[in-house]
N, C-alpha and C positions, 0 to 999 in steps of 0.2 A: 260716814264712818271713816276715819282715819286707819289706815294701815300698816302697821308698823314690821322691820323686817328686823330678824336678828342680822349680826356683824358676818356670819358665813354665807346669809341671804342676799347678800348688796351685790350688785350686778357690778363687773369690772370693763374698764375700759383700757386698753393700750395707749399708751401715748402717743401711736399717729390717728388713733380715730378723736383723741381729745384737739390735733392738729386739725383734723377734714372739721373736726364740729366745730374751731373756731374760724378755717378758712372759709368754712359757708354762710360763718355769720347767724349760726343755730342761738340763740337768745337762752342762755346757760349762764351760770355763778359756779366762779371757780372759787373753792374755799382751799386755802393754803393751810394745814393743821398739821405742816410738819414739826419736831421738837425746833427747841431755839435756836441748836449748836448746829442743828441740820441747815437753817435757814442760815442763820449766818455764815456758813462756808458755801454755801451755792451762789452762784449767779443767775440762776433761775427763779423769775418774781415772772408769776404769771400776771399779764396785761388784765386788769380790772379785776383780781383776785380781793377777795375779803380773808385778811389772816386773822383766822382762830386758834389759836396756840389750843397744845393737849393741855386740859386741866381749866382750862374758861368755856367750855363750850357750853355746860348748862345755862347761862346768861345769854349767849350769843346766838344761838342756834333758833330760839323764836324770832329772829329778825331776820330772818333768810324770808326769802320768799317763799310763798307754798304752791305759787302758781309756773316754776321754772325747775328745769331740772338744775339737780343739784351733784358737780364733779368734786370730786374732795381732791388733794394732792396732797398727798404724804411719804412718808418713808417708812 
């Protein structure tokens, strides 16, 4: 059975422990679903990131894997 969590349920992580998970090589998908105007004034593209813009995710989000954890990045 599948469990599903509300939006105030999602566990959060700081931005240096998403550093230590990718320094250790912890086996993670980073989905980048910040807005467009966000992404395009950043310089930050996380390394093997999958972007989901807001407003495509129902298409997208069955192809994530269900066997990894999953970090979002947003704004």
């Amino acid at each position: 059975m599948e469990t599903r969590l509300g939006l105030g349920e999602l566990p959060r992580i700081s931005q240096a422990e998403l550093k230590d998970k990718l320094r250790r090589g912890e086996d993670i998908v980073i989905v980048d679903a910040r807005e467009q105007g966000a992404f395009a004034a950043s310089n930050i593209r996380p390394k093997g990131s999958v972007r989901i813009p807001p407003g495509s995710q129902n298409g997208e989000i069955a192809r994530l894997p269900k066997d990894k954890e999953i970090v979002t990045v947003c704004t």
